[in-house]
PAMIZA-380661 format. One record per residue (C-alpha): residue in three letters; chain; z, x, y. Coordinates in nm, 4 decimals, padded with zeros to 6 digits, m for minus. Example, Ala and Ser with C-alpha at 12.3 -4.5 7.8 and 13.67 -1.06 7.14 Angstrom:
// residues 2
- ala_A_00.7800_01.2300_m00.4500
- ser_A_00.7140_01.3670_m00.1060
//
This chain:
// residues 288
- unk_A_00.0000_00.0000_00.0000
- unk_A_00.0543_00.3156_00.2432
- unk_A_m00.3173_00.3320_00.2173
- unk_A_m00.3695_m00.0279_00.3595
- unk_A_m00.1422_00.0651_00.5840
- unk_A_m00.3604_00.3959_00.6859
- unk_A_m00.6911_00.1630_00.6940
- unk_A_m00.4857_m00.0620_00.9334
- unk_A_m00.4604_00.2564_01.1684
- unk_A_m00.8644_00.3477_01.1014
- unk_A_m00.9524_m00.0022_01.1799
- unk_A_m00.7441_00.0462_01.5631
- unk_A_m00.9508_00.3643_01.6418
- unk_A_m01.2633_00.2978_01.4561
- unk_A_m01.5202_00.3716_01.7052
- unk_A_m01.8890_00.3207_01.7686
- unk_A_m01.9437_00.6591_01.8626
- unk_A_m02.2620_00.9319_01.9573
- unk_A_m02.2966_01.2807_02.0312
- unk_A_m02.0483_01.4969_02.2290
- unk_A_m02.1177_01.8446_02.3735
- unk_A_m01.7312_02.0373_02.3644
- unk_A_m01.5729_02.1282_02.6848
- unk_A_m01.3262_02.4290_02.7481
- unk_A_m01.0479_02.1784_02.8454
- unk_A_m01.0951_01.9933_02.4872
- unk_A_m00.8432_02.0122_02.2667
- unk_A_m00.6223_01.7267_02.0307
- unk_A_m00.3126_01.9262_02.0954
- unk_A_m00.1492_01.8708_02.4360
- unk_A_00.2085_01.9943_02.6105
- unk_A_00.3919_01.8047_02.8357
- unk_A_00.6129_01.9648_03.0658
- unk_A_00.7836_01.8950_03.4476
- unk_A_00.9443_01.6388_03.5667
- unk_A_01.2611_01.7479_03.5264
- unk_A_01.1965_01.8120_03.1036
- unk_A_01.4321_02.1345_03.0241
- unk_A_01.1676_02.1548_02.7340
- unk_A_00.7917_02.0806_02.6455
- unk_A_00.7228_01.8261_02.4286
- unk_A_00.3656_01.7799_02.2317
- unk_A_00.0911_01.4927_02.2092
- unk_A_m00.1466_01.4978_01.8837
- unk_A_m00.4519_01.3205_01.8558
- unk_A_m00.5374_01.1961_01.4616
- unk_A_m00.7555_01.0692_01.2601
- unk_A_m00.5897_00.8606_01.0232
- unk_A_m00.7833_00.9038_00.7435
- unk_A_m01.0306_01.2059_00.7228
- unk_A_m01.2249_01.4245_00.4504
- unk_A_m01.0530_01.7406_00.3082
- unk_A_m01.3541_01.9724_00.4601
- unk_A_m01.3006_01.8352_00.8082
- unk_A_m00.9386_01.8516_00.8053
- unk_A_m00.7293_02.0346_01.0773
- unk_A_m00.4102_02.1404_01.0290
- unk_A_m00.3155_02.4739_01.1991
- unk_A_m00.0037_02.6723_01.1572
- unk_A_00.0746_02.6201_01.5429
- unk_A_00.0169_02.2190_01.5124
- unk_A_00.2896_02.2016_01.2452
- unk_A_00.5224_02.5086_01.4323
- unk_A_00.5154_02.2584_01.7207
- unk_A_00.6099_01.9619_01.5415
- unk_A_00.8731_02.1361_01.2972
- unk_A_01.0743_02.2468_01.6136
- unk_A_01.0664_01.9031_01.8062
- unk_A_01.3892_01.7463_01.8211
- unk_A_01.2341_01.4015_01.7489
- unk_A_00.9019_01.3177_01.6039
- unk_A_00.6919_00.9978_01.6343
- unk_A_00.4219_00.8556_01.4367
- unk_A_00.2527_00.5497_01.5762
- unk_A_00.4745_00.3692_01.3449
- unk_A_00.7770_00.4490_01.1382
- unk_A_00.6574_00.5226_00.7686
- unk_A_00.9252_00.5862_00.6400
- unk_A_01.0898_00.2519_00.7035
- unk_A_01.1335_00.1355_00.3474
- unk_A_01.1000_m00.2025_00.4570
- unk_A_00.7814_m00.1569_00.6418
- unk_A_00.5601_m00.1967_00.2603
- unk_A_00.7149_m00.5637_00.2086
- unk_A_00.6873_m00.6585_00.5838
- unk_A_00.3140_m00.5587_00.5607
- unk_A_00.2314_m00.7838_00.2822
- unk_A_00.3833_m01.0790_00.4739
- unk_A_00.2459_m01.0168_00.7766
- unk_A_m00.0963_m01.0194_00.6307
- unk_A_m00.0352_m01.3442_00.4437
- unk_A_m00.2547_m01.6378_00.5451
- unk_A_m00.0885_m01.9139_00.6527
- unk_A_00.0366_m02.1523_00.3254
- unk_A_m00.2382_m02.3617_00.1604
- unk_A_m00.5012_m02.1815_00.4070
- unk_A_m00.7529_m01.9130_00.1981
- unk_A_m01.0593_m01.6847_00.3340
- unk_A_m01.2835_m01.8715_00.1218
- unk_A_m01.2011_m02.2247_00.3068
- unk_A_m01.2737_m01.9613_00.6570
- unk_A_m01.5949_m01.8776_00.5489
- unk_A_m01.6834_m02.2088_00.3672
- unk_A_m01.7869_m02.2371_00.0196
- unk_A_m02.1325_m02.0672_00.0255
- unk_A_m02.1446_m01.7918_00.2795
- unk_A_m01.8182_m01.6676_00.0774
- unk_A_m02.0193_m01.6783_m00.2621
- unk_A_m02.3282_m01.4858_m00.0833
- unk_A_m02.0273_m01.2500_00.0900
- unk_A_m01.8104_m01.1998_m00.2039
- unk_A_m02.1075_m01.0751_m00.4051
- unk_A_m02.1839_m00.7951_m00.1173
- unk_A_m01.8167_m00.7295_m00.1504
- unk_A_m01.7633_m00.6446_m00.4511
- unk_A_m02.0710_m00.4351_m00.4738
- unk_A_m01.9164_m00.2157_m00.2240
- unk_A_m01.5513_m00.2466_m00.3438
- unk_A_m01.5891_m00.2632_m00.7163
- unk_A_m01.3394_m00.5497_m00.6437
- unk_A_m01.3826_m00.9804_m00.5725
- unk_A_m01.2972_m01.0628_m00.2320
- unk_A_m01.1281_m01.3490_m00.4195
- unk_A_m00.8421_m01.0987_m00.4751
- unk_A_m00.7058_m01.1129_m00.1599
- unk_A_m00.7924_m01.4800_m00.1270
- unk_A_m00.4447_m01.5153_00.0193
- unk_A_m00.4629_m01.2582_00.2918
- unk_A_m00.5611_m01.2822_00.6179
- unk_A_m00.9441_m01.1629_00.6919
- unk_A_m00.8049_m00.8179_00.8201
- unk_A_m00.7089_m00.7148_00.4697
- unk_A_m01.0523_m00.7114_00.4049
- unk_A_m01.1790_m00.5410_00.6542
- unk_A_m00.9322_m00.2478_00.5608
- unk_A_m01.0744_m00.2198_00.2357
- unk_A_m01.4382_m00.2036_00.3902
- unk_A_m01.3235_00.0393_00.6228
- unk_A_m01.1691_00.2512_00.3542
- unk_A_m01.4938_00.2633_00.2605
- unk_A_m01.7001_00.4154_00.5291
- unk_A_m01.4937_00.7493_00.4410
- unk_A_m01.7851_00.8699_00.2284
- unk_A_m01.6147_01.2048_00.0290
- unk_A_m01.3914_01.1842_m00.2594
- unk_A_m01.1173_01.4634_m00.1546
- unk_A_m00.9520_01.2980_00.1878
- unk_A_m00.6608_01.3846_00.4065
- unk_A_m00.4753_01.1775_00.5923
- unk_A_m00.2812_01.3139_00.9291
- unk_A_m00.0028_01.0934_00.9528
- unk_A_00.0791_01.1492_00.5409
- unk_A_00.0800_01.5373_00.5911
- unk_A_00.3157_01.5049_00.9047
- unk_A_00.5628_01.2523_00.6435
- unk_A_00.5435_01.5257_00.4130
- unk_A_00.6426_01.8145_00.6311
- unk_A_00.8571_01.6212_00.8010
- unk_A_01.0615_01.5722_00.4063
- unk_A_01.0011_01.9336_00.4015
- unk_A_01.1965_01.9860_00.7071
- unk_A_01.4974_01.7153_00.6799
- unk_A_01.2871_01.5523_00.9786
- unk_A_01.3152_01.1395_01.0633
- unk_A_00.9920_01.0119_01.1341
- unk_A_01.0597_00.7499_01.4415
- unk_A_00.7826_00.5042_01.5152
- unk_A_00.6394_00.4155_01.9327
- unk_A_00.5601_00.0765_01.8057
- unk_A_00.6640_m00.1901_01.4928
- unk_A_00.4179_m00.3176_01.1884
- unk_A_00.4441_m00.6207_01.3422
- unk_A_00.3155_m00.4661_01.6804
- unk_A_m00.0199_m00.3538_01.5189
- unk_A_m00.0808_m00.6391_01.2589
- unk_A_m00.0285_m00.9189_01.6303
- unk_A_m00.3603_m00.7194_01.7514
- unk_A_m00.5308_m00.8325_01.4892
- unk_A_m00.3574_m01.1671_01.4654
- unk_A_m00.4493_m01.2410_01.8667
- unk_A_m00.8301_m01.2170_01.7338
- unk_A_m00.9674_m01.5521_01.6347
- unk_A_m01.0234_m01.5941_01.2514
- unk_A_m01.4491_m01.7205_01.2778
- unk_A_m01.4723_m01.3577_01.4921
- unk_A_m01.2943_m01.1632_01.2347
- unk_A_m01.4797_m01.3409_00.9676
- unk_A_m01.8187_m01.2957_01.1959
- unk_A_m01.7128_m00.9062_01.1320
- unk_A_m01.7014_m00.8965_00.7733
- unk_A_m01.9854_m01.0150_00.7492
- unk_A_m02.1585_m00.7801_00.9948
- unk_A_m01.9831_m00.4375_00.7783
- unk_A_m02.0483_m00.5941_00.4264
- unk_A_m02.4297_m00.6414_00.5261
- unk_A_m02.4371_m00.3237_00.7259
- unk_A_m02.2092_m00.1036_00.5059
- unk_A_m02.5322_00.1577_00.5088
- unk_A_m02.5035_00.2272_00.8781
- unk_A_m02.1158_00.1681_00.8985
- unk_A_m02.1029_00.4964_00.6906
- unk_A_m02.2836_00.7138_00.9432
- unk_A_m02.1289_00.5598_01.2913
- unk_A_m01.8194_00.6952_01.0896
- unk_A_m01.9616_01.0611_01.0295
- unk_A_m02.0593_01.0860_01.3661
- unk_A_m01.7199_00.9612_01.5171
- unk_A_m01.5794_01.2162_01.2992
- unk_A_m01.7971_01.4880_01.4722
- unk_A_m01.6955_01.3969_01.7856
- unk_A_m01.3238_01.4371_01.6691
- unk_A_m01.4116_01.7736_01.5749
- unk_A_m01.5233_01.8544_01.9133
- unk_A_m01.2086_01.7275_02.0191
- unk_A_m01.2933_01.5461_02.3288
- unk_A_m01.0337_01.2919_02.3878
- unk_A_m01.2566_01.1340_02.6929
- unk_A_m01.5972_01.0923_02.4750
- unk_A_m01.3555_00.9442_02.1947
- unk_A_m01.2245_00.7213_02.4764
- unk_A_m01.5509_00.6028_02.6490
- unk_A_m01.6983_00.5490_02.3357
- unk_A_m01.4027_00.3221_02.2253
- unk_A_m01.4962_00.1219_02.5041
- unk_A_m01.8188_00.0402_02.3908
- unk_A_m01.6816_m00.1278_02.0263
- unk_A_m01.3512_m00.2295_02.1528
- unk_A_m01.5410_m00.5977_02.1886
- unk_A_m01.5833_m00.6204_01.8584
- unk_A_m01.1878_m00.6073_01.7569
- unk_A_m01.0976_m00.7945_02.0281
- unk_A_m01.1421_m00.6246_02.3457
- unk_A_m00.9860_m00.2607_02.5360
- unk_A_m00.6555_m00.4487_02.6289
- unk_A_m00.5357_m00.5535_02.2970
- unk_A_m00.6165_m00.2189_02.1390
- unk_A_m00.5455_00.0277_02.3419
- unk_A_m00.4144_m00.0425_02.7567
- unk_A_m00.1398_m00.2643_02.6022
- unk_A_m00.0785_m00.0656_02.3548
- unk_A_m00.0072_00.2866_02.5379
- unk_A_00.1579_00.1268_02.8269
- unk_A_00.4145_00.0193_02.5890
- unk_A_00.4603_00.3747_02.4379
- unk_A_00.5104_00.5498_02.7576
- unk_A_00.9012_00.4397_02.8109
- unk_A_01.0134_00.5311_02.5002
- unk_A_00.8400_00.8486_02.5178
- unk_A_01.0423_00.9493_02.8270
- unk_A_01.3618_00.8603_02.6687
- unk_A_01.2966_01.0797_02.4286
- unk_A_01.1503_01.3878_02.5873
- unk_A_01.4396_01.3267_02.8677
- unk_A_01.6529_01.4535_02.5510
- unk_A_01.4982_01.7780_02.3908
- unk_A_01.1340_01.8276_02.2783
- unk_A_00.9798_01.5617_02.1194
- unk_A_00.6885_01.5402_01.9321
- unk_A_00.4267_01.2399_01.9528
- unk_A_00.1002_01.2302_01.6628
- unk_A_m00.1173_00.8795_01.7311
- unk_A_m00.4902_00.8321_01.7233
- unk_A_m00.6895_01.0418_01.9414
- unk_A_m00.8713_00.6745_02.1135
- unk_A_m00.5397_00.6575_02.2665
- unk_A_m00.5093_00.9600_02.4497
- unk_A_m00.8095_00.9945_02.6916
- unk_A_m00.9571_00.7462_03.0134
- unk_A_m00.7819_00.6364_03.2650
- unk_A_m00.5244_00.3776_03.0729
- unk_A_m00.4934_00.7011_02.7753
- unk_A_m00.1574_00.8368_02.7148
- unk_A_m00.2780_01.1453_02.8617
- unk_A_m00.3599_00.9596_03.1956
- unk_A_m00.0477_00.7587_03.2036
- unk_A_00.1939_01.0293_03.1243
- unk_A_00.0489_01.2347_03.4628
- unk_A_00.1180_00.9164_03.6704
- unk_A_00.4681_00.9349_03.5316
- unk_A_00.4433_01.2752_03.7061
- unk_A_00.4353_01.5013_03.3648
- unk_A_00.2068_01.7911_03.3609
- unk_A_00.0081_01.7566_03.0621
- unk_A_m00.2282_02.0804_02.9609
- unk_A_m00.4665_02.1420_02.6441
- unk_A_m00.3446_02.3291_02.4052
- unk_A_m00.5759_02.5660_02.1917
- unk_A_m00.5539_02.5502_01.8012
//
């Protein structure tokens, strides 16, 4: 189920991305320092799921987050509740089923597509809500068979280390951005990946060479440009990072603190980036 739980985090930062050229200020790795902080504290951008060959994970990335004080995940994985909470957050409401949202035989001609892709009916999750899905279909676009997964290697390391993963936001916090999108749009989506799984597979290699470039801004503008499809820029992502910003003061306010989330969130003008230099932090690239 941590793997739904991963696709849930794909799904919030899967782009619709192009080319990107890289610039000497790029980087996924950022300090934060001033305003009154007696010590740095470090943003990460992932990707939340990710082949093994295009994997980066850097002595100095994990030096940085073994010495924070606190470290934060987008959400709290470790939370042994999180798993069950998941599974009823994702429930459709009772006597409700995707089949009756897509009617009888667009759900036959859908279901087929499905479970060509899948290996598995769509009727198995007959229950769930049209997002669980979509996670599966995203898990798909991930086209290699050995695959990494950023926030899983920081859970590990942070075992490793007698570290407590903290979360910026709740399970309930990311399934409700999903939940505020109507059920014919999210079922208007399936049905666009299931019948376009061919091309869904390369806008997903080339976002992830635009991660490698790692050009938060590019990631950001580009997010812009699919954010309609999920519901629009405010659900996913101004919302979203506005929200994180307190608690990540509180915490930086006591020690060094340590903050990995998906690199949409971090560039434009509403990024975490952006919003953490309003706060009056200076926040500067650091090279890996």
């Amino acid at each position: 189920m941590k793997t739904i739980y991963i696709c849930i985090c794909l799904l919030l930062s899967h782009l619709l991305p192009t080319s990107a050229q890289q610039k000497e200020s790029n980087s996924l790795l950022w300090e934060i320092s001033g305003n009154a902080l007696q010590q740095p504290s470090y943003l990460f951008g992932t990707m939340h799921m990710i082949c093994k060959e295009d994997f980066l994970f850097p002595p100095l990335l994990q030096e940085k987050f073994i010495n924070a004080k606190e470290v934060f995940l987008e959400i709290d994985m470790d939370d042994p509740s999180m798993l069950m909470k998941m599974m009823t957050l994702l429930q459709l409401p009772k006597g409700q089923t995707i089949q009756q949202l897509f009617g009888d035989s667009a759900f036959k001609k859908f279901d087929s597509a499905y479970k060509k892709i899948t290996g598995t009916s769509a009727t198995a999750f007959n229950t769930f809500k049209p997002f669980m899905l979509m996670s599966m279909l995203t898990e798909k676009t991930l086209n290699c068979a050995a695959r990494e997964s950023y926030e899983q290697s920081f859970m590990q390391l942070a075992t490793k280390h007698s570290k407590d993963i903290r979360g910026l936001e709740t399970i309930e916090d990311q399934i409700a951005v999903f939940d505020a999108i109507p059920d014919s749009l999210e079922i208007i989506n399936l049905q666009q990946m299931v019948y376009d799984m061919d091309n869904q597979v390369k806008e997903f290699q080339k976002l992830v060479s635009i991660y490698k470039t790692q050009d938060m801004d590019s990631l950001y503008r580009l997010t812009q440009k699919g954010t309609d499809a999920f519901g629009g820029e405010a659900e996913l992502l101004t919302k979203r990072n506005s929200k994180w910003i307190p608690l990540m003061k509180t915490s930086m306010q006591g020690g060094s603190s340590f903050f990995a989330v998906g690199a949409a969130h971090l560039g434009g003008d509403i990024g975490v980036i952006a919003l953490l230099r309003k706060q009056g932090y200076t926040v500067k690239p650091v090279k890996l």
